[in-house]
C-alpha positions as CSV (number, residue, x, y, z in Angstrom):
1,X,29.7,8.6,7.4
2,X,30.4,5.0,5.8
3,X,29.2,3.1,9.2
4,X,25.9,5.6,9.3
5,X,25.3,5.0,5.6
6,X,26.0,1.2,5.7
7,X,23.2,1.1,9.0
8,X,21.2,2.9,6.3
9,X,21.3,0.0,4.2
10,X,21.4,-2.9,6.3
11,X,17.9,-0.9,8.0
12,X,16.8,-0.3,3.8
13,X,17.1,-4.0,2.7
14,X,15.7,-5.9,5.6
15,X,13.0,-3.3,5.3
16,X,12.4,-4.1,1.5
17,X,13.5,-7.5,1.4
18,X,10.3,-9.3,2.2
19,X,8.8,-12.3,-0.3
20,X,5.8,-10.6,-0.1
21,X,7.2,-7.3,-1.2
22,X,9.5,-8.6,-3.6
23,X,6.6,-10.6,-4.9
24,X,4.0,-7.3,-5.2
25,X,6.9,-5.4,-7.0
26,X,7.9,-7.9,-9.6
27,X,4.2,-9.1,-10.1
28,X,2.9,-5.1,-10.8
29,X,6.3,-5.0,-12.8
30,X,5.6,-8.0,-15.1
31,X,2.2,-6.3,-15.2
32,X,3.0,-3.0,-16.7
33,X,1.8,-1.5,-13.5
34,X,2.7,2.2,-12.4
35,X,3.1,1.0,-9.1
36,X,6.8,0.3,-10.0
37,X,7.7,3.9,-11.5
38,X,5.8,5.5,-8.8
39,X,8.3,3.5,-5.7
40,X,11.3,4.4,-7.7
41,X,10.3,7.9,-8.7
42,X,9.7,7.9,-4.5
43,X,13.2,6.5,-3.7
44,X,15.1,8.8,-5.6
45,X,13.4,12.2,-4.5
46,X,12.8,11.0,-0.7
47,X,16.1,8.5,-0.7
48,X,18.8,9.0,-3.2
49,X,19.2,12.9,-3.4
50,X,19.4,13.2,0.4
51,X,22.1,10.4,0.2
52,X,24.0,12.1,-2.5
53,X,23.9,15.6,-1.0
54,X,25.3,14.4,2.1
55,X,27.9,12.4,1.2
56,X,29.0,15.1,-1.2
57,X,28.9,17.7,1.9
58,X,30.9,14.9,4.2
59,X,33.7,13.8,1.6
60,X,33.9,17.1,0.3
61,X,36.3,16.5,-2.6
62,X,33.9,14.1,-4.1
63,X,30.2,15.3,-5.7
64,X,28.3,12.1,-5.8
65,X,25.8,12.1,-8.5
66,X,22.2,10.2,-8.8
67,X,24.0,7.9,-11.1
68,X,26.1,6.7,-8.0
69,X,23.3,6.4,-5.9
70,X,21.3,4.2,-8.4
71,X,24.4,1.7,-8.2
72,X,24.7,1.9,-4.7
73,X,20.6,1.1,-4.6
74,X,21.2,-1.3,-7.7
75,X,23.9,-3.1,-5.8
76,X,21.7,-3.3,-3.0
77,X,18.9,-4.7,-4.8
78,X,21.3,-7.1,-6.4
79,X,22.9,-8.3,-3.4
80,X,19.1,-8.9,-1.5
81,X,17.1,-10.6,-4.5
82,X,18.8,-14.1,-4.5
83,X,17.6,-14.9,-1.3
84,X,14.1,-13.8,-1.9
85,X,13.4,-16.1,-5.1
């Protein structure tokens, strides 16, 4: 489970982490655009849930909670965004 959900995120960022992307996203941010609430309200139904559910099922002892995936995305977005500006 950790190498399948770290090829997850290594596939996730260099997906995301484009100028232009990072560009549209904090642009319609800045804006007050829906655009932004609309991606993240995407990433948690189609993204984070799935994540959570199965590494609940795989560790078993361990329930991880949308809370836990929004760090792991947060940490994520974190670690990707100094290279982009």
């Amino acid at each position: 489970m950790p190498e399948r959900l770290s090829r997850f995120c290594r596939a996730y960022t260099s997906a995301i982490f484009t100028y232009e992307r990072m560009r549209i996203f904090m642009r319609a941010g800045l804006a007050g655009n829906a655009f932004n609430r609309r991606y993240l309200d995407h990433v948690a139904k189609s993204m984070l849930a799935p994540m959570a559910e199965e590494i609940t099922a795989a560790e078993g002892r361990h329930h991880a909670t949308t809370e836990h995936m929004w760090n792991l995305h947060g940490g994520t977005v974190f670690r990707g965004t100094p290279g982009v500006i």
